[in-house]
C-alpha positions in Angstrom: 1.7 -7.1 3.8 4.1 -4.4 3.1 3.8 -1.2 0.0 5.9 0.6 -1.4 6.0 3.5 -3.6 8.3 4.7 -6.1 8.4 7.6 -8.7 8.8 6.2 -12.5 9.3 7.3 -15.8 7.0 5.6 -17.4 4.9 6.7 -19.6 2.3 4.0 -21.3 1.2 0.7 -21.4 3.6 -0.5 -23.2 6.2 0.6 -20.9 4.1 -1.3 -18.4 4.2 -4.4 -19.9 8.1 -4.3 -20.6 8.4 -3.9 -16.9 6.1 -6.9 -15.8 8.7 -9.1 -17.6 11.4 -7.9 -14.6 9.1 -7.9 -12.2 7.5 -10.9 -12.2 10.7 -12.1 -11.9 11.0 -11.3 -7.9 9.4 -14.2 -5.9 8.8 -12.0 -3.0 6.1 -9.4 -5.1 3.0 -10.4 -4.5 0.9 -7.9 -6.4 2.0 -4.8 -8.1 0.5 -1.8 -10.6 1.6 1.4 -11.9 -0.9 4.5 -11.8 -0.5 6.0 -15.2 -2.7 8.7 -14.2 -0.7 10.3 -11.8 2.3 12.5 -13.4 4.9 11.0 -11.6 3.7 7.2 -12.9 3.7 5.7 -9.5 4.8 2.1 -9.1 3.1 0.6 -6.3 4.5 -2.7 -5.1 3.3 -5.0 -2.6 4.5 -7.6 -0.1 5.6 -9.5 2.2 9.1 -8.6 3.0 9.9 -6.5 0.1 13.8 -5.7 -1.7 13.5 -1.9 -2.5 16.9 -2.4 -4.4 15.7 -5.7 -6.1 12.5 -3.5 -7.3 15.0 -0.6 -8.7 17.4 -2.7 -10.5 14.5 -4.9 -12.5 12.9 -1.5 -13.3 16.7 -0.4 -14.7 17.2 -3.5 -16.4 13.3 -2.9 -18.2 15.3 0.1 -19.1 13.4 2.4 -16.7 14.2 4.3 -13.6 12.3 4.1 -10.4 12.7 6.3 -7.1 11.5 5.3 -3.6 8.4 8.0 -2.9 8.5 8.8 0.6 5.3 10.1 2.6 5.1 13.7 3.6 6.2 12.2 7.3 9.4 10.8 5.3 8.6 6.9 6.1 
């Protein structure tokens, strides 16, 4: 199973809960969270072949803004 990272700006549970609306919507999720912790809000999404773009344009449409977090390798 594949994760990916991205940068959000979200900023509370609330915020987290108007996203899981979107992104339940994408079949090919197949678990997801958001650290809240962290200061850049990090959506972490898993599966099996996963649509980076599909995953920023539900996270738009909640109104939101997500950017893919690369390592410190850059992959």
């Amino acid at each position: 199973m594949k994760k990916i990272k991205f940068e959000t700006n979200l900023k509370c549970q609330g915020c987290v809960d108007t996203l899981s609306i979107h992104i339940n919507e994408l079949d090919f999720v197949k678990d997801w969270k958001v650290d809240l912790a962290s200061d850049k809000k990090i959506l972490i999404v898993q599966g099996d072949s996963i649509d980076k773009n599909a995953i920023q344009e539900k996270v738009a449409a909640a109104g939101f803004t997500a950017k893919e977090k690369k390592s410190f390798l850059g992959f």
